[in-house]
VEXTIGU-787986 format. One record per residue (C-alpha): chain; x, y, z; residue number from 1. Coordinates in steps of 0.2 Angstrom, whole numbers. Layout:
['A', [X, Y, Z], NUM]
...
***
This chain:
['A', [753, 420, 944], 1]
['A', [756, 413, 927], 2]
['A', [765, 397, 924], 3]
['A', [783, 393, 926], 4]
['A', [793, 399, 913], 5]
['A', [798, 381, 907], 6]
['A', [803, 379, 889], 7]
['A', [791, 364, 884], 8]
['A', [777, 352, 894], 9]
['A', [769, 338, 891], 10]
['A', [752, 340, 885], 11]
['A', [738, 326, 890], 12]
['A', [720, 326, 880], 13]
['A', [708, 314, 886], 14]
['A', [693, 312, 880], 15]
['A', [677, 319, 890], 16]
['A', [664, 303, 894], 17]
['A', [678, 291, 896], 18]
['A', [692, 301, 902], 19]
['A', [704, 287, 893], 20]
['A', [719, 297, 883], 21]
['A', [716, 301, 868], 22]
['A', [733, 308, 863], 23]
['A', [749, 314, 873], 24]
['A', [763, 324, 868], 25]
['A', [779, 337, 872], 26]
['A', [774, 355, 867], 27]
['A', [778, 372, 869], 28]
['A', [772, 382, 880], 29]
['A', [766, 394, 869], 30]
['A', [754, 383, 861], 31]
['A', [735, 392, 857], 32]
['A', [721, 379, 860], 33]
['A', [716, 382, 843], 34]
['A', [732, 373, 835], 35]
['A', [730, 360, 849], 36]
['A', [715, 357, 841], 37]
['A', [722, 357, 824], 38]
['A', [733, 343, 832], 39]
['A', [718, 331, 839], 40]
['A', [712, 333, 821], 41]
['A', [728, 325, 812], 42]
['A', [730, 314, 828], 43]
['A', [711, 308, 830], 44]
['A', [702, 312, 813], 45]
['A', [690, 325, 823], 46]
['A', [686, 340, 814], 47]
['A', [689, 356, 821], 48]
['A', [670, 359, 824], 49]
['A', [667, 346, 834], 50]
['A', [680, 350, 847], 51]
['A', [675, 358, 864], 52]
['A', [692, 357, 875], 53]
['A', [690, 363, 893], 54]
['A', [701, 363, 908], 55]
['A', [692, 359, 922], 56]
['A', [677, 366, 921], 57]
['A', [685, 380, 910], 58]
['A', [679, 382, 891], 59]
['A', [694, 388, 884], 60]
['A', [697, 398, 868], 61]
['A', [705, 395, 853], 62]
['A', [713, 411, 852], 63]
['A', [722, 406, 873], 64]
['A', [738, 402, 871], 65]
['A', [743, 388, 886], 66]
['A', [756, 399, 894], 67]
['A', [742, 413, 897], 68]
['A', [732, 399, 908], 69]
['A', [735, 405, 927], 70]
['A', [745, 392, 935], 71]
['A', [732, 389, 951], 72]
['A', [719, 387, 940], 73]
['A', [729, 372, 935], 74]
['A', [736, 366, 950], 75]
['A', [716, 366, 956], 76]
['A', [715, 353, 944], 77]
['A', [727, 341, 949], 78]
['A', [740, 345, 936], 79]
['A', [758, 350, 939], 80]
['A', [768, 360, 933], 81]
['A', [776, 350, 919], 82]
['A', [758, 343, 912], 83]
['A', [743, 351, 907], 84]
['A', [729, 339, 905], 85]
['A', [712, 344, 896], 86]
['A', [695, 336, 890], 87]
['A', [690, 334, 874], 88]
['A', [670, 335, 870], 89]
['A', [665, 331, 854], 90]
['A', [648, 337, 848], 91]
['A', [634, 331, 837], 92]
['A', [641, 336, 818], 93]
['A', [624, 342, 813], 94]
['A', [627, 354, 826], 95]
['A', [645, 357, 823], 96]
['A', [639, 361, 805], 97]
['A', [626, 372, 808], 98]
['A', [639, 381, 822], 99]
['A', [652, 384, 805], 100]
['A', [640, 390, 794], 101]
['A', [633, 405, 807], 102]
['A', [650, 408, 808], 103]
['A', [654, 412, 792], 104]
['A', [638, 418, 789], 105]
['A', [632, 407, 776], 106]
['A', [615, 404, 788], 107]
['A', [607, 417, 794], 108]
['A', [602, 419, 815], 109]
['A', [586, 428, 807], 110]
['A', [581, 413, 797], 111]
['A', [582, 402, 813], 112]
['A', [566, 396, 825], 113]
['A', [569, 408, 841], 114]
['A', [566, 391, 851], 115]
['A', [582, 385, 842], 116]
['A', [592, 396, 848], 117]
['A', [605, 397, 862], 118]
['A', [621, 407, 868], 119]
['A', [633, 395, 860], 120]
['A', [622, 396, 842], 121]
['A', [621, 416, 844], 122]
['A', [636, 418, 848], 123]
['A', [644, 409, 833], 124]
['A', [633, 421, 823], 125]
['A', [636, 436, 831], 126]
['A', [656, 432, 828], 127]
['A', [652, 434, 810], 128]
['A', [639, 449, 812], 129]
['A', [638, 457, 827], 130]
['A', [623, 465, 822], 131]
['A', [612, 447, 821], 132]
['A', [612, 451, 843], 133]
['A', [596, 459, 837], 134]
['A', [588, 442, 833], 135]
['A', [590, 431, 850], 136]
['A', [581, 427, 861], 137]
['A', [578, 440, 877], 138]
['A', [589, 428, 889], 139]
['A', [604, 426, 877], 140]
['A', [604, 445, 875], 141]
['A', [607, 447, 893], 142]
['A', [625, 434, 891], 143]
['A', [638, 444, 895], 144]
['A', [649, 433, 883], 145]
['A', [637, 433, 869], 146]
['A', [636, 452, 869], 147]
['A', [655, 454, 872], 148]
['A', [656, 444, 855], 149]
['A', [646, 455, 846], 150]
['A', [649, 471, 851], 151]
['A', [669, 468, 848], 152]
['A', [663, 465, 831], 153]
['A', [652, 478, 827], 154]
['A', [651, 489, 842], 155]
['A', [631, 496, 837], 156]
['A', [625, 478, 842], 157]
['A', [628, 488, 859], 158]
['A', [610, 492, 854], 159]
['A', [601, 476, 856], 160]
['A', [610, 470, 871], 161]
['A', [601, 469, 887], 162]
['A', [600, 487, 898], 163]
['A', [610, 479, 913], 164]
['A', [624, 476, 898], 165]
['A', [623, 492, 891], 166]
['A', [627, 499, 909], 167]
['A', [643, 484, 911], 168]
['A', [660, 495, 909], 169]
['A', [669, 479, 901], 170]
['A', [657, 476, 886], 171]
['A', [652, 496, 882], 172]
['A', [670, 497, 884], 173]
['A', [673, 487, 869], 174]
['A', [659, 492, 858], 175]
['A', [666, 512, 857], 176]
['A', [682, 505, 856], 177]
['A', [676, 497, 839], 178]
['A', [663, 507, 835], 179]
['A', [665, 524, 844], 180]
['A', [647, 532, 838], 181]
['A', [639, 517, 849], 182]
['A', [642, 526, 864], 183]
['A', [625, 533, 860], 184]
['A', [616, 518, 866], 185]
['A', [626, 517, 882], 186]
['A', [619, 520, 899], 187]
['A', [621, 537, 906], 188]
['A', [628, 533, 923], 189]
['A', [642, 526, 908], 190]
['A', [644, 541, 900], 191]
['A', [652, 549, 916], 192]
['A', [666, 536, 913], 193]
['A', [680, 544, 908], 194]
['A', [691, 529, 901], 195]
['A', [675, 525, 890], 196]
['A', [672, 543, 885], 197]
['A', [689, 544, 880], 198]
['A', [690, 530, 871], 199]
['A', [677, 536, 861], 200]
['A', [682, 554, 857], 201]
['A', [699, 547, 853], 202]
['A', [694, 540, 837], 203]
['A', [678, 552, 835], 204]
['A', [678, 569, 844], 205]
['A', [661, 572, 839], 206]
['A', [654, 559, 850], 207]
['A', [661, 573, 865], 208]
['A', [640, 578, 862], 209]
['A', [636, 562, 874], 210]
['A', [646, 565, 887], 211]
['A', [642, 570, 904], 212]
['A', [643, 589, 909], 213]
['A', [659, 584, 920], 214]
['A', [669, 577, 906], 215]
['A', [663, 591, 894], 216]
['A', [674, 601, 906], 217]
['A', [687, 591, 906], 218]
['A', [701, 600, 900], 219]
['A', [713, 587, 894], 220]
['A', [696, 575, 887], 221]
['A', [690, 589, 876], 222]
['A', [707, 593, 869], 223]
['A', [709, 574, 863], 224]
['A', [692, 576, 855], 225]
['A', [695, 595, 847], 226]
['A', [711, 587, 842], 227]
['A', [702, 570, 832], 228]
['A', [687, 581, 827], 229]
['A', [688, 601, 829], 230]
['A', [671, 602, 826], 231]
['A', [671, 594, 844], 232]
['A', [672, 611, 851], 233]
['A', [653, 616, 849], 234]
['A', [651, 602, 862], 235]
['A', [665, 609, 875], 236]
['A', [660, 617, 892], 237]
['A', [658, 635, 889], 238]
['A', [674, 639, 897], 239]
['A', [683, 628, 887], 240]
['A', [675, 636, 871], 241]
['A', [688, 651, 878], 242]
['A', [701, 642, 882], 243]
['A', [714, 647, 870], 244]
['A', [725, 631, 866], 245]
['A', [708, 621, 866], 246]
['A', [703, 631, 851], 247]
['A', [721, 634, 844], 248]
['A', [718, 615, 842], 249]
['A', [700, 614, 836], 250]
['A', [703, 626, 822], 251]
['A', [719, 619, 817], 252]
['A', [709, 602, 813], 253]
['A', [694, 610, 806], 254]
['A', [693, 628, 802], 255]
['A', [674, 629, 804], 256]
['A', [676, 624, 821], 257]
['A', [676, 644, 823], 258]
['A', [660, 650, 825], 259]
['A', [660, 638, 841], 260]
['A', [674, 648, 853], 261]
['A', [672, 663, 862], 262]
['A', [668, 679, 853], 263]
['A', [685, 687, 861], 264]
['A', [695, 674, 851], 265]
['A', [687, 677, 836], 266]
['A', [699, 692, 836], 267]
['A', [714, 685, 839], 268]
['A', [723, 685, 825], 269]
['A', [733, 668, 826], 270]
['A', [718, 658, 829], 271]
['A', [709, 667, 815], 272]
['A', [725, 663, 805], 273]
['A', [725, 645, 809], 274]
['A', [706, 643, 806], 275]
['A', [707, 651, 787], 276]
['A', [722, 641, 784], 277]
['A', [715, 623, 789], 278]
['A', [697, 629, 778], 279]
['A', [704, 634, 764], 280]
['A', [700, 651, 769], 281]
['A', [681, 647, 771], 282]
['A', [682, 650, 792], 283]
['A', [682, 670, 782], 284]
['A', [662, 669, 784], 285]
['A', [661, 667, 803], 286]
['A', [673, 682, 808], 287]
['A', [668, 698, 815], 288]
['A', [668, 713, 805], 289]
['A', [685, 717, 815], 290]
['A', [695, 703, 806], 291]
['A', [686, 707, 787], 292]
['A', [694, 722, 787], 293]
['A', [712, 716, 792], 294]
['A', [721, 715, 776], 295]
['A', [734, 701, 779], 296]
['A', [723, 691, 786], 297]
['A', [709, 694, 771], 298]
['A', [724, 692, 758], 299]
['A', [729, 674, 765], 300]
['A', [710, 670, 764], 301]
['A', [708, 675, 747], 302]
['A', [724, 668, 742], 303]
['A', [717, 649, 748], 304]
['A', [699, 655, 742], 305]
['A', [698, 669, 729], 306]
['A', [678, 666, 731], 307]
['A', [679, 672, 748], 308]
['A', [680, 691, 743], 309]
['A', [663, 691, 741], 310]
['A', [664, 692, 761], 311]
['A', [675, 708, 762], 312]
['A', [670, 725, 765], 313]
['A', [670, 736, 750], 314]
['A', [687, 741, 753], 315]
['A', [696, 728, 753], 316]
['A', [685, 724, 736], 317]
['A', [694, 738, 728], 318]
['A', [711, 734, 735], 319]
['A', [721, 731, 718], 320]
['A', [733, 719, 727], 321]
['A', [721, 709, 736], 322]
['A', [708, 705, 721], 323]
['A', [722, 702, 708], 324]
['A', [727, 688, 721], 325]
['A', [707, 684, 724], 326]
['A', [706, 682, 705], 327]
['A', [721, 673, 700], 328]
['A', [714, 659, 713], 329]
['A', [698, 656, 706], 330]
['A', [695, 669, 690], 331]
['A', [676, 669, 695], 332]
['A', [679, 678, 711], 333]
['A', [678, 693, 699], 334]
['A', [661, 693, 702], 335]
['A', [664, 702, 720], 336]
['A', [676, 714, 715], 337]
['A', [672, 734, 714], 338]
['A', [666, 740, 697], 339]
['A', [681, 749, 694], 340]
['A', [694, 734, 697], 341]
['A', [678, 725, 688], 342]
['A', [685, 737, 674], 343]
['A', [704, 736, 675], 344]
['A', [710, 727, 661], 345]
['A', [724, 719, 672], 346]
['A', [713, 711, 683], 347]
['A', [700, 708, 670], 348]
['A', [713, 698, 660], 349]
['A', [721, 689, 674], 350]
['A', [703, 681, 679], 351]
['A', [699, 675, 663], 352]
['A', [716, 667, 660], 353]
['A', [713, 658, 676], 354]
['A', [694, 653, 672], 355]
['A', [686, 659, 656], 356]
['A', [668, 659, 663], 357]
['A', [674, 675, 673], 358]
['A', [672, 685, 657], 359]
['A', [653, 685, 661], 360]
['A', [656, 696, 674], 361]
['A', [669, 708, 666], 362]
['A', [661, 725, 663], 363]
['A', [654, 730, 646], 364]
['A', [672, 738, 642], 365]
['A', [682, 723, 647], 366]
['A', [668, 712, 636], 367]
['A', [672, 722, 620], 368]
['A', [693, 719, 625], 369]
['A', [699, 710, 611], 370]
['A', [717, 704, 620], 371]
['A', [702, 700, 636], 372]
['A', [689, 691, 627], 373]
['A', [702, 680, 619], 374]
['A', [710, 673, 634], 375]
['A', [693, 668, 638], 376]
['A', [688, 660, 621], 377]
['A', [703, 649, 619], 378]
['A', [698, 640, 636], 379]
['A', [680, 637, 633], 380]
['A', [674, 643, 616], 381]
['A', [655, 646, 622], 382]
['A', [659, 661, 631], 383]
['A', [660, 669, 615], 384]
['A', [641, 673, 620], 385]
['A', [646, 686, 634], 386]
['A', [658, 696, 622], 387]
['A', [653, 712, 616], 388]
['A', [646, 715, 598], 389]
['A', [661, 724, 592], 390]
['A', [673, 709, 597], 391]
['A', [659, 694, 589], 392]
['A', [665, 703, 575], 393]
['A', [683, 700, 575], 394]
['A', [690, 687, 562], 395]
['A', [705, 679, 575], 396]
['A', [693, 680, 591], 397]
['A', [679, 671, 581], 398]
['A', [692, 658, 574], 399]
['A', [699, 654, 592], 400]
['A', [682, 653, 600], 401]
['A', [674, 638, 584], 402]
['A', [692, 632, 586], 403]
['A', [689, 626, 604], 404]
['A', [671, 624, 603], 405]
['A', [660, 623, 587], 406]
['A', [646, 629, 590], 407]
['A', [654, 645, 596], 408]
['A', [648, 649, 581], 409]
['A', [629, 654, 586], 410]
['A', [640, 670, 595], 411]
['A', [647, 674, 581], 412]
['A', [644, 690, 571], 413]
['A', [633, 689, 553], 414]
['A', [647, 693, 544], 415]
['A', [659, 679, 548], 416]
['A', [645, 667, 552], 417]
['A', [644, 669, 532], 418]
['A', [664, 665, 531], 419]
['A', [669, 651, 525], 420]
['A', [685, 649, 534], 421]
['A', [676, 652, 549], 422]
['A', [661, 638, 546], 423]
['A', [675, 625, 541], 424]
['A', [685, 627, 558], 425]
['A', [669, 626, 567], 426]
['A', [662, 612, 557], 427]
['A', [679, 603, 559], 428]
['A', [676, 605, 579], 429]
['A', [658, 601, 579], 430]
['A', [649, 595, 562], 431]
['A', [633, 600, 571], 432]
['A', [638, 619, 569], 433]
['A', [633, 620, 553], 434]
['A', [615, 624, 560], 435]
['A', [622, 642, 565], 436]
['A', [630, 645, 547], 437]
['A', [622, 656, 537], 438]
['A', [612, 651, 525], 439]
['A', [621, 656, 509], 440]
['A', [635, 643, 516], 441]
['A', [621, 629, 522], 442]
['A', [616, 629, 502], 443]
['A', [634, 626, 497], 444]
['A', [641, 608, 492], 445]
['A', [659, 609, 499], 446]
['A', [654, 616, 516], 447]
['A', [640, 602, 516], 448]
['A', [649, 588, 514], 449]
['A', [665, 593, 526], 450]
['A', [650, 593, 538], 451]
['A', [644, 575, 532], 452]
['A', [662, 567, 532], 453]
['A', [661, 571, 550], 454]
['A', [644, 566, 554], 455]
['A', [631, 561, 543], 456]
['A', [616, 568, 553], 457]
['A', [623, 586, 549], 458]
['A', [613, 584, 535], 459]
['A', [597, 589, 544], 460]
['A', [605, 608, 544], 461]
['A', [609, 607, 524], 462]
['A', [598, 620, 517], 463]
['A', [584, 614, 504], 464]
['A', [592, 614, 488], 465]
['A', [608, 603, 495], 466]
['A', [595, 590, 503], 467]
['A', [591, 589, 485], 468]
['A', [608, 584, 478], 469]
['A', [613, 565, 477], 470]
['A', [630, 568, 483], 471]
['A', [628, 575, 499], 472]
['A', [612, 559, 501], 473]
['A', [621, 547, 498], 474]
['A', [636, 553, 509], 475]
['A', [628, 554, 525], 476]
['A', [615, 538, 522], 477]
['A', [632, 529, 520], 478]
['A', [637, 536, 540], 479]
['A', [619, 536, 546], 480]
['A', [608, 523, 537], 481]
['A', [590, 527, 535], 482]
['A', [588, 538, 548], 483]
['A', [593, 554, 540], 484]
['A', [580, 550, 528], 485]
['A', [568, 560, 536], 486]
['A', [580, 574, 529], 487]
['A', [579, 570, 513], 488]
['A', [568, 580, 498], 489]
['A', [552, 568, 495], 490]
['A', [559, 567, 479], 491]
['A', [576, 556, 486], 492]
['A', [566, 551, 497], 493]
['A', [556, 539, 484], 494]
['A', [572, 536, 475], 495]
['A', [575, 516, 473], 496]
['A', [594, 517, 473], 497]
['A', [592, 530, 486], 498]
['A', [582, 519, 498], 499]
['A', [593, 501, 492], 500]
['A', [607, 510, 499], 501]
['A', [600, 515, 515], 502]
['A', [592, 498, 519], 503]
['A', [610, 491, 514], 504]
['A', [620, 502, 527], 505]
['A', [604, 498, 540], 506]
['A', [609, 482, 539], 507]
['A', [627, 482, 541], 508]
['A', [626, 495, 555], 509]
['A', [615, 481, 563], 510]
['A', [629, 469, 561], 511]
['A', [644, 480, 567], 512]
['A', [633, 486, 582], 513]
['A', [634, 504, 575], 514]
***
């Protein structure tokens, strides 16, 4: 029975060697013995830390509220109704002190004497880190109250708790509730409990794999863990694993939870359905060959995934439809399609425009397609590389691909790697270009130094006789400093004014960071 339902009381503290009042007062029932401490402290000038209250014999907690306290266990104490009367111990306050700082984890169980230690110290600690449990001594391990500390904290102190609490309902209890993968160091007359079991799979569904045989086979048990986790299934009771709503609901969580149910409902089309849908149309790799070559299916799956054609059977790979859906999800699924589709100009230039890497597995005919191989260079001008000769070439293909990337220009054909519209766009991109130019154009002033006003160490791919000019020197030791000396004829290299400048632009380069 808890206590009468009274608005207020009158609450009596006395003190515990003298048992003389140390302060009285009207209070609501609902008071927690942590802010009746917080009034003995404004009352008395007693630190929090120092204040042990019991009733009776009773240590109470400062997160007990009065009105929780059952009224007979009061009444044994002599107290009516209308008065609740508790003691106040006050402890040493080196011991209060030391008490705080495990608590708040500013001292360390670990760096304590074990002969220092007991249940009240640990405790404090534990409440902080539950994990410290692993540093007391053998006989505080084995406190039920200790442990329920620490495991309600971090429930894998479950761990170091004695074997007799790692068999107690109440603390294992707890610890999955808080931690639900600690159910691995519970004992295993535990794991047949099914209110432990389930609270453990509720949060995780993988950690079905510790549960006893029975509860593996528990119908309802195994669907809250397939529901959390569908993975769950691979640790189900083999007739679960064919129980249709058990598997409806794992693959519907997890998609890979497939491979796991029975091989007669791996051909049932809605499970199959639910499994590509909720993995992204990855489940594609564990179906039977049945399912691969169901078309509807196989279009949702390459519709989520277009990489998962590479799974199909050859004809669905040649299914117009179906790989023009494949490659408009991911252009690189044009790798798995047949070599006449490889070949189809739609379906060439539809994976391109969706990833220009595809072009490297186009077809030689699709590689030399001018419209194709430009859809691909103005997303990533590299991949100039994998067009064919006829198209490295082409003036407007080479201009897009330096455009987005300047040293597309390696790719390029010999003619317009000599072009000097062509080098400047690439040289605008990437100054650094100007290695692939060809070498009438790297011997010529103008093209030089567009390269230089971008970046200074473009000199190093000038050819000889501009290394030799002043001009294009001086321009790129005013970006670079004295490093692109080494770039330099031997004749500027010996050059006073030359070297005054470059030592000047060291040193403000050295001031600015640069």
């Amino acid at each position: 029975m808890m206590l009468p339902a009274q608005s207020s009381l009158t609450l009596v503290v006395r003190a515990g060697l003298s048992a003389e009042v140390l302060c009285r007062r009207s209070s609501d029932r609902n008071i927690s013995v942590s802010e009746i401490k917080q009034w003995i402290q404004r009352s008395e000038g007693i630190p929090l830390c120092e204040q042990r209250l019991l009733l009776g014999a009773r240590h109470l907690n400062d997160e007990e509220q009065i009105s929780d306290l059952n009224s007979s266990c009061m009444n044994s104490e002599g107290v009516g109704d209308d008065v609740v009367e508790v003691t106040m111990l006050r402890i040493d306050p080196s011991r209060a002190k030391m008490l705080n700082h495990l608590s708040c984890g500013r001292v360390k169980l670990q760096h304590l004497e074990q002969e220092q230690l007991d249940n009240e110290l640990v405790r404090a600690a534990v409440s902080w880190d539950g994990m410290s449990l692993r540093y007391a001594p053998e006989q505080v391990k084995a406190d039920h109250r200790v442990v329920l500390v620490a495991v309600s904290q971090n429930g894998f102190a479950l761990q170091f708790a004695h074997d007799s609490l790692q068999a107690d309902s109440e603390i294992v209890l707890a610890a999955v509730k808080r931690t639900p993968r600690a159910i691995q160091f519970v004992d295993a007359l535990l794991l047949a409990n099914r209110t432990i079991v389930s609270a453990a799979v509720g949060s995780c569904g993988e950690m079905l794999k510790y549960a006893s045989p029975d509860l593996m086979a528990d119908r309802e048990l195994v669907l809250q863990a397939v529901q959390n986790d569908g993975m769950a299934l691979a640790h189900a009771s083999e007739r679960l694993k064919g129980d249709k709503d058990i598997v409806l609901a794992a693959v519907k969580k997890c998609g890979r939870a497939l491979p796991h149910a029975h091989d007669w409902l791996l051909n049932e089309r809605d499970v199959v359905y639910n499994a590509l849908l909720s993995s992204n149309g990855t489940a594609v790799k564990h179906c039977p060959p049945s399912v691969l070559r169901d078309r509807e299916l196989m279009l949702t799956a390459v519709e989520l995934d277009g990489l998962m054609l590479e799974h199909l059977p050859s004809s669905l790979k040649a299914d117009f439809d179906l790989v023009l859906a494949a490659v408009s999800e991911t252009g690189l699924a044009l790798e798995f399609a047949s070599e006449a589709l490889k070949n189809d100009r739609q379906v060439a230039l539809a994976a391109v425009e969706e990833h220009g890497a595809a072009l490297q597995h186009a077809t030689s005919n699709m590689k030399n397609d001018k419209e194709v191989v430009l859809a691909a260079v103005q997303k990533q001008g590299h991949l100039l590389e994998h067009a064919g000769q006829s198209v490295r070439e082409d003036n407007e293909v080479v201009m897009a691909a330096v455009m987005q990337c300047g040293k597309a220009l390696a790719h390029a054909g010999k003619s317009l790697r000599g072009d000097a519209s062509i080098v400047l766009a690439a040289i605008q991109q990437d100054p650094m270009a100007l290695e692939y130019a060809s070498m009438e154009l790297q011997n010529d002033l103008a093209i030089v130094l567009a390269a230089i006003a971008k970046s200074g160490w473009a000199l190093r791919h000038a050819g000889l006789s501009i290394r030799n000019q002043p001009d294009a020197v001086i321009a790129a030791l005013k970006d670079c400093g004295s490093c692109v000396l080494e770039y330099v004829s031997p004749e500027l290299r010996e050059d006073p004014e030359i070297l005054a400048l470059a030592y000047h632009v060291d040193g403000l380069l050295t001031e600015t960071g640069g």
